[in-house]
Wavefront OBJ file of the C-alpha trace (Angstrom):
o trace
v 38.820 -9.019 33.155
v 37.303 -12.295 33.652
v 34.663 -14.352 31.217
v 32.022 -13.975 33.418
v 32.407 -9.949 33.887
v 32.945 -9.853 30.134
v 30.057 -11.454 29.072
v 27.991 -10.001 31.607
v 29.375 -6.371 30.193
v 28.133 -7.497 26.889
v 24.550 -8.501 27.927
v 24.822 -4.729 29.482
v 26.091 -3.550 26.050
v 28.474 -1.882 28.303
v 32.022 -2.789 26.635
v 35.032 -0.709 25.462
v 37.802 -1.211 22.931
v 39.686 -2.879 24.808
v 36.910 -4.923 26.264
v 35.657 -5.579 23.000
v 38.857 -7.716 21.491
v 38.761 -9.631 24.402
v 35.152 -10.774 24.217
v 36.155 -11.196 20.796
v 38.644 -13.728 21.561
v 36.847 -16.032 23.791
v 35.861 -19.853 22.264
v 32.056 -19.460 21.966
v 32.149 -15.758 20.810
v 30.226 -16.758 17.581
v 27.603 -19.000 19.230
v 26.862 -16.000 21.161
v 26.884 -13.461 18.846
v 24.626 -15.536 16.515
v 22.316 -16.196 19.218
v 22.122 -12.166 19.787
v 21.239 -11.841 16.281
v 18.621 -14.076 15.879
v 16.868 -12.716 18.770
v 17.227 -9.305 17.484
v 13.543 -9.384 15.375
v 12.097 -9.934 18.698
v 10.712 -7.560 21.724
v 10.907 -10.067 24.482
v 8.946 -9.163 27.794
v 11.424 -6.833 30.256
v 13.862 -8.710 31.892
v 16.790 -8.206 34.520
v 20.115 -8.380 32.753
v 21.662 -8.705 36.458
v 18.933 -10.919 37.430
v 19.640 -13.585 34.231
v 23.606 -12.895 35.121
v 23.202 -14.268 38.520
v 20.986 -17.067 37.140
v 23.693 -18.132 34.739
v 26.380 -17.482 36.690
v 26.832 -21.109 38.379
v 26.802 -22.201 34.962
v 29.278 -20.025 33.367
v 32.200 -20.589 35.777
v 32.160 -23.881 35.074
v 35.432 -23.826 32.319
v 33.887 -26.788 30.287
v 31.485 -24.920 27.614
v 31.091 -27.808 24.881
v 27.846 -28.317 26.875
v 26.600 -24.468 25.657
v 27.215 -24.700 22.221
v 25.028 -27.667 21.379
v 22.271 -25.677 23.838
v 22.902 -22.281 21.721
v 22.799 -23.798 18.398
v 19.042 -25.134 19.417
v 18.257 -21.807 20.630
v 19.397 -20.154 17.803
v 17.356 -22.816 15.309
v 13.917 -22.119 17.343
v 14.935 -18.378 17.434
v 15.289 -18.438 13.419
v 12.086 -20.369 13.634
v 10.097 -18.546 16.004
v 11.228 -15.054 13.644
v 10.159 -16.670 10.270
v 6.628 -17.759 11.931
v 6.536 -13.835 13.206
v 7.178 -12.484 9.912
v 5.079 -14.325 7.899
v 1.668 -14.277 9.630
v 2.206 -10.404 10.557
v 3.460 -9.305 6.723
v 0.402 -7.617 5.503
v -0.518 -7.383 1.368
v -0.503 -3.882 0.666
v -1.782 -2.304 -2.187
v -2.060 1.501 -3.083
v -3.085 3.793 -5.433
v -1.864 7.377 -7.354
v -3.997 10.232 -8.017
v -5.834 9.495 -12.008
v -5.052 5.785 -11.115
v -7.158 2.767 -9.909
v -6.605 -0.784 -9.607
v -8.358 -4.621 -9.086
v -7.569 -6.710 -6.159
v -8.187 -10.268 -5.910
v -8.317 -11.613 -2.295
v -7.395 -15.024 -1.601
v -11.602 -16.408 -1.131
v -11.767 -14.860 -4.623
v -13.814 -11.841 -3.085
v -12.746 -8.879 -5.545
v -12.239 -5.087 -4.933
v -11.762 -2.105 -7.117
v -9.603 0.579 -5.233
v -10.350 4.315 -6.714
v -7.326 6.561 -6.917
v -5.408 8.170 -4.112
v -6.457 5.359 -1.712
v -4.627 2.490 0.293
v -5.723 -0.804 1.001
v -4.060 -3.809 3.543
v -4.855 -7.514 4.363
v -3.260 -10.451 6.130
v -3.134 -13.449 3.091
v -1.691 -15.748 5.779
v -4.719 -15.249 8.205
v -7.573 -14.773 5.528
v -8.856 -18.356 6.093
v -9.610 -17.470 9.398
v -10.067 -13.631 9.360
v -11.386 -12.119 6.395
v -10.102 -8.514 7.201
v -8.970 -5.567 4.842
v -8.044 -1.914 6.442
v -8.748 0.487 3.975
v -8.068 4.909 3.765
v -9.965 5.777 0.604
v -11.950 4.342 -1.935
v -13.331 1.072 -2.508
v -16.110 -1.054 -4.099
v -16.278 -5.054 -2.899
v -17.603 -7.921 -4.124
v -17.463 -10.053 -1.487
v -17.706 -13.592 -1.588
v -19.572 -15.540 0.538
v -18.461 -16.953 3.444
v -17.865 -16.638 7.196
v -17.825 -12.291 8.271
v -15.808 -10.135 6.095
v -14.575 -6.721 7.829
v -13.667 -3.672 6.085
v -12.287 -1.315 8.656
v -11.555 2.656 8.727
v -10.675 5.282 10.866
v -14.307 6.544 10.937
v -16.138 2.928 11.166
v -16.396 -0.684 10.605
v -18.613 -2.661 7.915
v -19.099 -5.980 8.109
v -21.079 -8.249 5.661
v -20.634 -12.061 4.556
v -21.484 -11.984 0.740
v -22.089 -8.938 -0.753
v -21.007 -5.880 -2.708
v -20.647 -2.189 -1.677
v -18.521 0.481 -1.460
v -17.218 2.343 1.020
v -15.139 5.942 0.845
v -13.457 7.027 3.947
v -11.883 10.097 3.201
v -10.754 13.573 5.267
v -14.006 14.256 7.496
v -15.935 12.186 5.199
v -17.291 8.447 4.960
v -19.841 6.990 2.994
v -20.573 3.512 2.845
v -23.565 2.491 -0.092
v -25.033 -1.174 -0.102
v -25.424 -2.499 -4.057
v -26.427 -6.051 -2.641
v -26.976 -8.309 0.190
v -27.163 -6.437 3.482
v -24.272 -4.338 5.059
v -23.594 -3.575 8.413
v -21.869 -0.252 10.143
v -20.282 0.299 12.619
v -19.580 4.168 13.860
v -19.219 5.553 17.086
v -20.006 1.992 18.623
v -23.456 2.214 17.046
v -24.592 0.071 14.381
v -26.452 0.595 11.177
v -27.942 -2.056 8.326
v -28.147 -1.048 5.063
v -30.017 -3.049 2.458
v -29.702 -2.906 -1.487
v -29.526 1.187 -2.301
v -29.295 3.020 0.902
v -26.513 4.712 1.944
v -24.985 5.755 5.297
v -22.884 9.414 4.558
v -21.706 11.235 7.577
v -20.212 14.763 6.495
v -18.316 16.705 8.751
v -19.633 14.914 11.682
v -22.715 14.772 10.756
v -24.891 11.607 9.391
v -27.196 12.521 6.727
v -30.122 10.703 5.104
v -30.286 9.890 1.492
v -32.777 8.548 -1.081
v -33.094 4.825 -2.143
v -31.241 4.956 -5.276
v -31.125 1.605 -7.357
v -27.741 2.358 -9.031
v -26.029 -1.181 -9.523
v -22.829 0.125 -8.592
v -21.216 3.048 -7.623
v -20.394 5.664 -10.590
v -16.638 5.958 -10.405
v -16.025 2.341 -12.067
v -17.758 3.873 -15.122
v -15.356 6.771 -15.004
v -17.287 9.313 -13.416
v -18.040 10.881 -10.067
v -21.353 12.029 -8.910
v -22.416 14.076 -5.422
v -26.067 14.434 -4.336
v -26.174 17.542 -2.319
v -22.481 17.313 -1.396
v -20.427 20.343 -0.273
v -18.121 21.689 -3.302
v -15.024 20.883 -0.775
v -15.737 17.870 -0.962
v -16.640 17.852 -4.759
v -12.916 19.612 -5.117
v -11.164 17.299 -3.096
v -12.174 13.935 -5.010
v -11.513 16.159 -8.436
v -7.865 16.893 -7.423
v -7.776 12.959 -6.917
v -8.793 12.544 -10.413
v -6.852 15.059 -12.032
v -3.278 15.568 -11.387
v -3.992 19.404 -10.036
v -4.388 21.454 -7.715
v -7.235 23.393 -7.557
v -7.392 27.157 -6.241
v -10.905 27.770 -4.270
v -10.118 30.458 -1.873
v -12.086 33.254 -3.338
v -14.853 31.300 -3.396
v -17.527 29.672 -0.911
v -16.723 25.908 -0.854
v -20.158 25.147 1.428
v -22.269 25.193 -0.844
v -23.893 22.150 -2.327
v -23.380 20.163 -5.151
v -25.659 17.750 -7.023
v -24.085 16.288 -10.518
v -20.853 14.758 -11.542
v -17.791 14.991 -13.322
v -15.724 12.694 -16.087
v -12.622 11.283 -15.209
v -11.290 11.069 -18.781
v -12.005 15.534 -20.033
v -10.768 18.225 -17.856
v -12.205 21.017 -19.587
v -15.986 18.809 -19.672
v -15.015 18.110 -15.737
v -14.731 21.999 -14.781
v -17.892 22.882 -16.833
v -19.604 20.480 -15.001
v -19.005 21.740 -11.523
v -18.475 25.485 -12.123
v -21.541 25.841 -14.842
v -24.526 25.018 -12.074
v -23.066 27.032 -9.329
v -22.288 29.924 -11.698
v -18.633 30.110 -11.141
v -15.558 30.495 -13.726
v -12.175 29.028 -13.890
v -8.818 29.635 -15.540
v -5.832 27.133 -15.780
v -2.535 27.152 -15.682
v -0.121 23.983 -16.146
v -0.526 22.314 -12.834
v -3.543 24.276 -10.840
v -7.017 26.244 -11.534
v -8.298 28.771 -10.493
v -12.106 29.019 -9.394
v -13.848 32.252 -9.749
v -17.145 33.563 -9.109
v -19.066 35.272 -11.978
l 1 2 3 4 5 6 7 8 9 10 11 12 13 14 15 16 17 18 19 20 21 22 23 24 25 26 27 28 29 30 31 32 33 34 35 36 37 38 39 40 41 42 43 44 45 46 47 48 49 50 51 52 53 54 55 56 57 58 59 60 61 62 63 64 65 66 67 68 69 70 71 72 73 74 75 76 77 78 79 80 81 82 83 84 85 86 87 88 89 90 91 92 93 94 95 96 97 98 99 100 101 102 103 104 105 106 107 108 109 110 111 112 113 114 115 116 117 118 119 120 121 122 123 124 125 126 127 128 129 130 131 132 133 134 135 136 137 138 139 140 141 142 143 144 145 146 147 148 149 150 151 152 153 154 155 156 157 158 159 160 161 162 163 164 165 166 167 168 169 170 171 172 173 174 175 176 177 178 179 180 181 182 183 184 185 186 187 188 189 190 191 192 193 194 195 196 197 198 199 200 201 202 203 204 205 206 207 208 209 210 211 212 213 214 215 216 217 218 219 220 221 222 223 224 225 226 227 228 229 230 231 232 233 234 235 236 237 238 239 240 241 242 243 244 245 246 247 248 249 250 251 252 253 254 255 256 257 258 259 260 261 262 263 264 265 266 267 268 269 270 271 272 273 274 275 276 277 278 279 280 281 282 283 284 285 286 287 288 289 290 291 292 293 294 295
């Protein structure tokens, strides 16, 4: 088989064994398989590999190939190139959290945020100075520096603001986002919703409900505590189990019903009173789960 068909089989991916040592033998086998390579971390548009064949053909007959190696080096150099620019400006930070645990982030305009356990958080550092964007599945409280609009975007909405601090939780059917300063903007269901200093926009299930001004000065999970105002006890069990390292058992009871209090994050046994004690339920614990039971 001739150079032409051989290289054209290997464009096609289409050799065998014995195909294969003799591609492996001709002069500019390296050149080509380092070109292949470097191209590798790319998904070029769809192309014709009998199409390009015919295009290089007239080339490749011609025995002399001292002209293609100088011509694949360069395109190997700007493929290299072109791959390092790709990887750097798409790598995104990452940061996430374990259930019990929580953590500060420090974005690169100095804007802070504190991520509450069980929650993951992503930004671009390479395009920050001209996208101030974080993707977040959780918990989070920002302080936001100001500066040009900063995004914080979830499954269930966007918020924007430009200098400011809030917090937003996006978890399983539910998303709350609470304004602590400055004015906040959200997004949901391609309507759009400000929020000043201590209101709050809390869609349950589906549904958006209205809250009371509160005048809180931030939210009360930093202090090590989690509070619900007229929340369903799902809801209240869900963010305990991301507290505690448990499981907790609820299916004899009715997990509608509403909650108004909070919990510590730093006593079980204080935790469980404070949830079971007002909705006149009972509990019992093994090593890793408890058991809620109605009086």
């Amino acid at each position: 088989m001739n150079r032409e068909e051989l290289i054209k089989k290997w464009l096609d991916h289409n050799l065998n064994t014995e195909e294969q040592k003799a591609f492996e033998q001709l002069e500019d086998y390296k050149e080509l398989i380092l070109m292949d390579t470097a191209f590798k971390d790319f998904k070029a548009p769809d192309f014709s590999i009998e199409g390009n064949f015919t295009t290089l053909k007239p080339q490749l007959k011609n025995k002399s190939t001292q002209w293609l190696k100088p011509l694949m080096r360069i395109a190997v150099v700007l493929a290299l190139g072109f791959s390092i620019y790709y990887y750097t400006t798409t790598l995104n930070t990452e940061f996430n959290t374990n259930i019990a645990h929580q953590t500060t982030i420090t974005l690169p305009d100095a804007s802070t945020i504190d991520l509450n356990s069980n929650s993951f958080l992503t930004f671009n550092k390479n395009k920050w100075s001209s996208s101030r964007e974080v993707k977040l599945n959780g918990e989070a409280f920002f302080k936001v520096a100001k500066g040009q609009k900063f995004d914080v975007i979830t499954k269930d909405g966007i918020i924007t603001v430009l200098g400011t601090q809030f917090n937003v939780k996006q978890r399983k059917s539910y998303f709350e986002v609470n304004c602590y300063e400055g004015l906040v903007a959200v997004t949901h269901n391609n309507k759009t919703v400000k929020l000043y200093p201590g209101f709050t926009f809390r869609i349950i299930d589906g549904k958006l409900l209205a809250q009371e001004k509160e005048n809180a000065a931030q939210p009360s999970w930093l202090r090590g505590e989690s509070s619900f105002k007229s929340v369903p006890l799902k809801y209240v069990i869900s963010e305990f189990e991301n507290q505690y390292s448990l499981k907790i058992d609820s299916d004899n009871i009715d997990t509608s019903r509403l909650f108004t209090g909070s919990f510590t994050h730093k006593n079980l046994d204080l935790a469980l009173q404070s949830v079971t004690i007002p909705l006149n339920l009972s509990y019992s614990k093994s090593e890793k789960s408890i058991l809620l039971k109605r009086e």
